[in-house]
C-alpha positions as CSV (number, residue, x, y, z in Angstrom):
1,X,117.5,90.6,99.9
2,X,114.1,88.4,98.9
3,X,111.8,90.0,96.4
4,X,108.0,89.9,97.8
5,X,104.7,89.8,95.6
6,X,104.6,93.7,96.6
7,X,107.8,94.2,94.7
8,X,107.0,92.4,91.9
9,X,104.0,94.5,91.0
10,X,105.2,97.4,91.6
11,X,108.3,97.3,88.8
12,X,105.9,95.8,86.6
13,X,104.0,98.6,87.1
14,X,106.9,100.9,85.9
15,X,107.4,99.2,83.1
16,X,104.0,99.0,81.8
17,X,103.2,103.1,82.8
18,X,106.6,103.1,80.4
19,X,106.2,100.4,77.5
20,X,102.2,99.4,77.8
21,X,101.4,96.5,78.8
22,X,102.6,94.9,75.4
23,X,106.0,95.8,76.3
24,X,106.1,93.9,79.7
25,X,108.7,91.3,80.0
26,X,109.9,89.7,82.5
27,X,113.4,90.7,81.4
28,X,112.4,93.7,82.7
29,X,111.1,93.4,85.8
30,X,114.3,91.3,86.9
31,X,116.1,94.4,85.3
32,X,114.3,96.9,87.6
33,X,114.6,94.8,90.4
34,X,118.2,94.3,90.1
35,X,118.0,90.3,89.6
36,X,118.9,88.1,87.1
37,X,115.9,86.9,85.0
38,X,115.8,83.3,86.1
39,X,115.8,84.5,89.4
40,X,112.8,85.9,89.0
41,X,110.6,82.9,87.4
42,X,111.5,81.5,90.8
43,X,109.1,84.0,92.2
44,X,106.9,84.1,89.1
45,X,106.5,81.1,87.0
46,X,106.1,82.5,83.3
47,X,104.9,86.0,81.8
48,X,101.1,84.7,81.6
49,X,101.0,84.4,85.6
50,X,102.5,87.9,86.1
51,X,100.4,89.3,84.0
52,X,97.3,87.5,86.0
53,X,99.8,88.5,89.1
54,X,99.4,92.4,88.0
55,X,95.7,92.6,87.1
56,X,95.0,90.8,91.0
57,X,96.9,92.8,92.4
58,X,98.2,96.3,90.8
59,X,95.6,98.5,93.0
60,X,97.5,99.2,96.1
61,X,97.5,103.0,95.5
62,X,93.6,102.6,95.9
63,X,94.2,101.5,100.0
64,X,93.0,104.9,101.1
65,X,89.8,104.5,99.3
66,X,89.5,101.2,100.2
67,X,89.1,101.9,103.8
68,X,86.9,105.2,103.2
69,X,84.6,102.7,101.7
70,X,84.4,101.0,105.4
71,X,83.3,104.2,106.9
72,X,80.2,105.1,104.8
73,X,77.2,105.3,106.2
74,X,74.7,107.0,103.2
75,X,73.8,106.7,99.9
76,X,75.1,110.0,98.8
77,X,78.6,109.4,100.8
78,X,78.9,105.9,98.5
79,X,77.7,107.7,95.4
80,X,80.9,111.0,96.1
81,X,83.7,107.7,96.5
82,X,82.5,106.2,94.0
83,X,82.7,109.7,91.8
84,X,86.2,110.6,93.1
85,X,87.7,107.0,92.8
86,X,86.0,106.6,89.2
87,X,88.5,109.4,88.0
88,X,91.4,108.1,89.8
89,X,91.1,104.9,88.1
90,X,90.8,106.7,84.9
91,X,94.0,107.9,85.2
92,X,95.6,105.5,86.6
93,X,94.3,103.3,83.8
94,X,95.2,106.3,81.2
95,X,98.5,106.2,82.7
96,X,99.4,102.4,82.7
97,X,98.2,101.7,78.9
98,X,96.8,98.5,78.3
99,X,96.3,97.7,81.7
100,X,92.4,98.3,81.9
101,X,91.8,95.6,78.9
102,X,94.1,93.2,81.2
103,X,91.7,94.1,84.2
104,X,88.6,93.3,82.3
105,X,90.3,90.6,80.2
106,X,90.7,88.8,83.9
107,X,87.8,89.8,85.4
108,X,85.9,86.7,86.5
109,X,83.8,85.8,89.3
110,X,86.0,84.7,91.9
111,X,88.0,88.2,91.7
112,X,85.2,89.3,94.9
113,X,86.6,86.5,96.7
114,X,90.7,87.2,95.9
115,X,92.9,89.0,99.0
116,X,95.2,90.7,96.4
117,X,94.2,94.5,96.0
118,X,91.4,94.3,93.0
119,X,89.6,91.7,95.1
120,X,90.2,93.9,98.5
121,X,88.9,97.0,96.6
122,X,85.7,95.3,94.8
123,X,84.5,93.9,98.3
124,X,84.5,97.2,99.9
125,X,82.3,98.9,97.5
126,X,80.5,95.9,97.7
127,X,80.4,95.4,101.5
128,X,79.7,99.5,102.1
129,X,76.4,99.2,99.9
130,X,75.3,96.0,101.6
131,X,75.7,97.6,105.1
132,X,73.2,100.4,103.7
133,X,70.7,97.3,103.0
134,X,71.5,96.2,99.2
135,X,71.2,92.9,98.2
136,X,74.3,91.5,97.4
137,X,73.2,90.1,94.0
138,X,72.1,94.3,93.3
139,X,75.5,95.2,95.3
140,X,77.5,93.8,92.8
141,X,75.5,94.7,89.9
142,X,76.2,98.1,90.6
143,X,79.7,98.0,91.2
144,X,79.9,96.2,87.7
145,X,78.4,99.2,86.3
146,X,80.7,101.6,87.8
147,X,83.8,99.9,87.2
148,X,82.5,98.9,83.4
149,X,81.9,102.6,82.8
150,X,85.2,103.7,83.7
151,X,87.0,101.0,81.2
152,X,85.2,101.7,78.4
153,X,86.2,105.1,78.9
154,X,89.9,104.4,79.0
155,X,89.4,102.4,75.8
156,X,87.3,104.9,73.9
157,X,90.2,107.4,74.3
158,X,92.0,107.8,70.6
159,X,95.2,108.8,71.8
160,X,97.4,108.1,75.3
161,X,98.3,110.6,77.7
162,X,95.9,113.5,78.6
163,X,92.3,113.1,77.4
164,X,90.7,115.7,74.4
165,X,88.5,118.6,76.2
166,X,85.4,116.4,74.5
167,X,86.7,113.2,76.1
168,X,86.9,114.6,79.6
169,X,84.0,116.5,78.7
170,X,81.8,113.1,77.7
171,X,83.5,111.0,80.3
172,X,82.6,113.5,83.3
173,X,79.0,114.1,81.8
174,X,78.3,110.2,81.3
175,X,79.6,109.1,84.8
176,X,77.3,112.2,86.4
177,X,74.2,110.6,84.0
178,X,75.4,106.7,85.8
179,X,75.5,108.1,89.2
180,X,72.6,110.4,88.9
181,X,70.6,106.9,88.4
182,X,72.0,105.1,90.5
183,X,71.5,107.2,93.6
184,X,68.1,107.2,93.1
185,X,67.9,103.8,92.1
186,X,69.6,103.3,95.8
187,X,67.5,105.2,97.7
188,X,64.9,103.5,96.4
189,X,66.3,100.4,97.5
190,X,67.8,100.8,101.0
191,X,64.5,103.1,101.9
192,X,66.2,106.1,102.6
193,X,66.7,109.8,101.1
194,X,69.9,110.4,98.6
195,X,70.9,112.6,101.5
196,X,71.3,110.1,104.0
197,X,68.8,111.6,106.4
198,X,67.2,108.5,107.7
199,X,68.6,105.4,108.6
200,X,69.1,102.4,106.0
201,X,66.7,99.3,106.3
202,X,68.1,96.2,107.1
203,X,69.0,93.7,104.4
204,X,66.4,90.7,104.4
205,X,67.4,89.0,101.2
206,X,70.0,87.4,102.0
């Protein structure tokens, strides 16, 4: 049976939600996928490119938002995802240590343009405030600020597993203080009420 990209990922993710992502080798991901090691560099040439493998590509749990993104249609609807995703990725970061400081250790430009999951997940929070008349210089701004929040967050925690009360606490109050600005911010922008109640002007930026 051949091992795809899909498989891959998904035992590396085991063993990092198990052993961090300082304990990844690729020992064990041949182990969990019941290979011999070599036979997995022919799929993946060294640890460095699975590691760049898994930060591309270790959001496939996040298909469902993913597509909610594509039906959005208001400001507030964009702002509740974003909310509600924010504190998935928290703890699925929380739960796969040392994964969010490989996600921002990778993150450069060209990860909007990548087909693997991270990529697919950016462009449609992206893509859903463009349709509601963002520039996509301001578009991406704002995801940065999301996603930024949310990592920092994840690294500010002073032990793994469940958060403190204060933690959850500070982490829920500073992500309602982000989105509280942005959605007015937005509404200002796409010329519309937070509520959705009149229809988004069209982008002319470019």
């Amino acid at each position: 049976m051949g091992i795809s990209v899909a498989d891959v990922v998904a035992q590396a993710l085991e063993v990092v939600a198990e052993r961090g992502v300082a304990g990844l080798t690729m020992a064990a991901v041949a182990e969990r996928l019941g290979v011999r090691t070599p036979t997995l560099y022919h799929h993946v040439r060294d640890k460095a490119a699975l590691l760049r493998l898994l930060a591309r590509d270790a959001f496939t749990s996040f298909a469902a938002d993913q597509a909610a993104y594509e039906d959005v249609t208001s400001v507030e609807a964009w702002i509740e995802l974003t909310r509600s995703g924010s504190l998935r990725l928290r703890d699925f970061y929380a739960a796969h240590p040392g994964l969010a400081g490989l996600v921002q250790a990778t993150a450069g430009q060209d990860r909007y343009q990548d087909d693997l999951s991270r990529g697919r997940l950016a462009r449609s929070q992206i893509e859903a405030l463009a349709r509601l008349g963002v520039s996509a210089g301001e578009a991406k701004e704002v995801f940065e600020a999301c996603a930024r929040w949310t990592l920092a967050a994840v690294a500010a925690r002073t032990a793994p597993g469940d958060p403190a009360p204060d933690e959850e606490r500070l982490f829920l109050r500073g992500l309602d203080w982000l989105l509280s600005g942005l959605r007015a911010d937005l509404a200002r922008v796409v010329g519309r009420s937070a509520d959705g109640s009149s229809r988004a002007q069209p982008n002319t930026e470019g």
